[in-house]
N, C-alpha and C positions, 0 to 999 in steps of 0.2 A: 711393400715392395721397395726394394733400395734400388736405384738407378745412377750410375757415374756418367756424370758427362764432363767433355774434353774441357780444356781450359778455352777455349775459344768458345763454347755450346755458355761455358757458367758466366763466362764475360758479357757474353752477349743476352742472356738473362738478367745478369745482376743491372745491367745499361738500359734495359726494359723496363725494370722497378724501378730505376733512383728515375727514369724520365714522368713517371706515371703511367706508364703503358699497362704494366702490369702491377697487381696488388701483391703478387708474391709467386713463389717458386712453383705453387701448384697451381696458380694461373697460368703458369709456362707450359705446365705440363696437359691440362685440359686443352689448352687451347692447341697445340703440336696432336694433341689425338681426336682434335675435331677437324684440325685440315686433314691429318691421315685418314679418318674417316670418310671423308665428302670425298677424297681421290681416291679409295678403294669403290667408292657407290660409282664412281665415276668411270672409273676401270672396268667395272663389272660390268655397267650397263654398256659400254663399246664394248665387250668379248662378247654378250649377247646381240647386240648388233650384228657383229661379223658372223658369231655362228645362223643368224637368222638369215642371212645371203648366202652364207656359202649352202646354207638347205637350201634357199630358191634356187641356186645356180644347180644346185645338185637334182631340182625337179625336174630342168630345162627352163625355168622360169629369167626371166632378165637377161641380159649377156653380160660380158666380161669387155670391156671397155679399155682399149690400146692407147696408147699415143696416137697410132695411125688413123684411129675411127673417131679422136675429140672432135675434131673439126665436124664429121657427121652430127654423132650427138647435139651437139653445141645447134649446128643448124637445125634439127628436128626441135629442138627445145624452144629455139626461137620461133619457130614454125607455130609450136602450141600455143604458145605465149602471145604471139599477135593472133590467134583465133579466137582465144579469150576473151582478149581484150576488146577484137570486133564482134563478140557476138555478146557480150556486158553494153558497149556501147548502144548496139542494134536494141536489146533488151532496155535500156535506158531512153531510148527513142519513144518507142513502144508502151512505155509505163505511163 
């Protein structure tokens, strides 16, 4: 496989090697298709994310959360979050 890169892509490779960064031109090129990689795994796994809520919302499952309703949210969360925390405590009492 023959690949051209720009005069700025081959500067900044060649700037790679003379620093020690890289051992050579197809260390550039591994290592550019191991970041592409890990952000494709990364991509993938939020599109399955998002298709997995837009199914719950589509069961009636969860709601859809406005600007208007954060301030709710935010409070119920809080809510939980201090019942936890006093019934770990109560539990810690207890032990």
């Amino acid at each position: 496989m023959e690949v051209q890169l720009t005069a700025d892509q081959q500067a900044f490779v060649r700037q790679a090697i003379a620093s020690g960064r890289l051992n050579g031109e197809e260390d550039a090129v591994r290592e550019a298709l191991a970041f592409w990689e890990e952000r494709e795994r990364t991509r993938a796994g939020i599109l399955a994310a998002v298709d997995k809520a837009e199914a719950s919302l589509a069961r009636g499952e969860g709601r859809i959360v406005a600007e208007l309703s954060m301030h709710d949210l935010a409070g119920e969360v809080k809510q939980r979050g201090r019942a936890r925390l006093a019934a770990s405590r109560q539990f810690a009492t207890t032990s």
